[in-house]
C-alpha positions in Angstrom: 9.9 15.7 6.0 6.7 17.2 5.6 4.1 17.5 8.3 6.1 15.3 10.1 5.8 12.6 7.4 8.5 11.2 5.8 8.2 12.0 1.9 9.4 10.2 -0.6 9.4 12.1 -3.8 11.4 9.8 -6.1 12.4 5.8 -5.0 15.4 4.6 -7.6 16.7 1.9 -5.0 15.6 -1.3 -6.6 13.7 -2.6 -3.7 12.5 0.6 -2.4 13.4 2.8 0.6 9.8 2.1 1.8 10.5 -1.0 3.2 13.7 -0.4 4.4 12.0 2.7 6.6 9.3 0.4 8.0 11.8 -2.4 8.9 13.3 0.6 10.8 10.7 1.6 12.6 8.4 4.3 11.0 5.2 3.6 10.5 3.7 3.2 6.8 1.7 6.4 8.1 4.1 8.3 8.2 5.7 7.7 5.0 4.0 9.9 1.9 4.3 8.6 -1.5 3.0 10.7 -4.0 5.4 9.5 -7.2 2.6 6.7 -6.3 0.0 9.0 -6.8 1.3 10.5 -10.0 1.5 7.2 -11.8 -2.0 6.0 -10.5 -2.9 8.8 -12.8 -1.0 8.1 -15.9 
């Protein structure tokens, strides 16, 4: 966690963890992504 944000620094699952932590109840604000961020870049 970071800042209270879930952080996701690497997703290998096939479908993503992403999903599977919204389905559970956190809310896509609270989820940082930035692997997403990275490859924007590239």
């Amino acid at each position: 966690m970071l800042d209270e944000k879930i952080c996701i620094e690497y997703d290998g699952i096939e479908h993503g963890i992403f999903d599977d932590l919204v389905e559970a109840g956190v809310p896509e604000n609270h989820i940082e992504l930035p692997y997403m961020t990275e490859l924007k870049r590239a």
